[in-house]
C-alpha positions as CSV (number, residue, x, y, z in Angstrom):
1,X,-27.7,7.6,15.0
2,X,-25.8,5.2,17.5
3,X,-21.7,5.4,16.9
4,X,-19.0,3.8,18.2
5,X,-16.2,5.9,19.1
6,X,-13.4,7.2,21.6
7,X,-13.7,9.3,24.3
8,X,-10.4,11.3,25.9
9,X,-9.7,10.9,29.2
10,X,-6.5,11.4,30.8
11,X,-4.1,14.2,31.7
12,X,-2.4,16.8,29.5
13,X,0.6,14.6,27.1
14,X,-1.2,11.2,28.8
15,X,-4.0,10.1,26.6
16,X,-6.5,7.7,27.3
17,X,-9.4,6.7,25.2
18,X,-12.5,5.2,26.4
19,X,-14.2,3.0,23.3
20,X,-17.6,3.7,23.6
21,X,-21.0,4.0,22.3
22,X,-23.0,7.2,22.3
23,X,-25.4,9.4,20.6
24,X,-23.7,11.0,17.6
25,X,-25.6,14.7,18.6
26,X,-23.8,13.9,22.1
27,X,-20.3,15.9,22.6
28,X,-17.1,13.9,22.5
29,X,-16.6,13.4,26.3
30,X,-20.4,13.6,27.2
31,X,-22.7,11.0,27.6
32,X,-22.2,7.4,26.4
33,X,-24.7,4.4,26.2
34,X,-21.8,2.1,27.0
35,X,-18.0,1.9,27.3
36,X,-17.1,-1.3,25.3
37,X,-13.0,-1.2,26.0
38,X,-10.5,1.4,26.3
39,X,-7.2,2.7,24.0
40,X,-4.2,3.6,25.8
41,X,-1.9,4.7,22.7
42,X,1.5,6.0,25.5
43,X,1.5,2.4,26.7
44,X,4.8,1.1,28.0
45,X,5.9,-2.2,27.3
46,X,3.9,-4.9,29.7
47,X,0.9,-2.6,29.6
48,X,-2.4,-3.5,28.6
49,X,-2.5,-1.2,24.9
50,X,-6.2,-1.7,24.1
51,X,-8.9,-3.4,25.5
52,X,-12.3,-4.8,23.9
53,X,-15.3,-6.6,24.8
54,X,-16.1,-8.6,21.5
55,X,-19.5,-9.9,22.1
56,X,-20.6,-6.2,23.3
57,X,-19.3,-4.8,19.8
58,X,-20.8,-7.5,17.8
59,X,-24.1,-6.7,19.6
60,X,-23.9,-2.7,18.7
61,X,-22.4,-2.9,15.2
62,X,-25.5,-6.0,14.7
63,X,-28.4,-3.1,15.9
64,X,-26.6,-0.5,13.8
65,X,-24.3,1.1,15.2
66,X,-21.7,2.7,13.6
67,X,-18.0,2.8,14.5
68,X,-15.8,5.6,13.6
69,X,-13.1,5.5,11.0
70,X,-10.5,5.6,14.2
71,X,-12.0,2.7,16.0
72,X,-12.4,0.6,13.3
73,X,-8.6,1.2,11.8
74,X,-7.4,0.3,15.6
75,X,-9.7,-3.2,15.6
76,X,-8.2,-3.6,12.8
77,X,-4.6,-3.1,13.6
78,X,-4.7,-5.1,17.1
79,X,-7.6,-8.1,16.5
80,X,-5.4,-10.1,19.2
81,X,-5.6,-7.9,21.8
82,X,-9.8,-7.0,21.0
83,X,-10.0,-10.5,22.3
């Protein structure tokens, strides 16, 4: 199965999430199809927080893919900045 879901990046007390779609069998920072948008949750003020590209999302989630519970609580918290 295709999901939708973050991957870590970043340094130790600096996350950084990449959204992206991958193999559910794949580990959590290995392989992805494609990186749709990223999540940067210690954003200071004037920074970019999250990042999507909506027609890329609509495409996955229309061929099936799945997005994890986390991802789809923060599109739903931020629709605005998905755009």
């Amino acid at each position: 199965m295709v999901v939708i879901r973050l991957s870590r990046g970043g340094s130790k007390h600096r996350p950084f999430y990449n959204i992206v779609v991958a193999d559910k069998r794949v580990r959590r920072d290995g392989r992805f199809i494609e990186r749709l948008g990223f999540y940067n949750p210690a954003a200071k003020e004037g920074e970019e927080k999250m990042r999507v590209a909506q027609d890329r999302l609509t495409y996955w989630k229309g061929v099936g893919a799945q997005a994890s519970p986390t991802v789809e609580r923060l599109l739903k918290q931020a629709p605005a900045a998905a755009a």
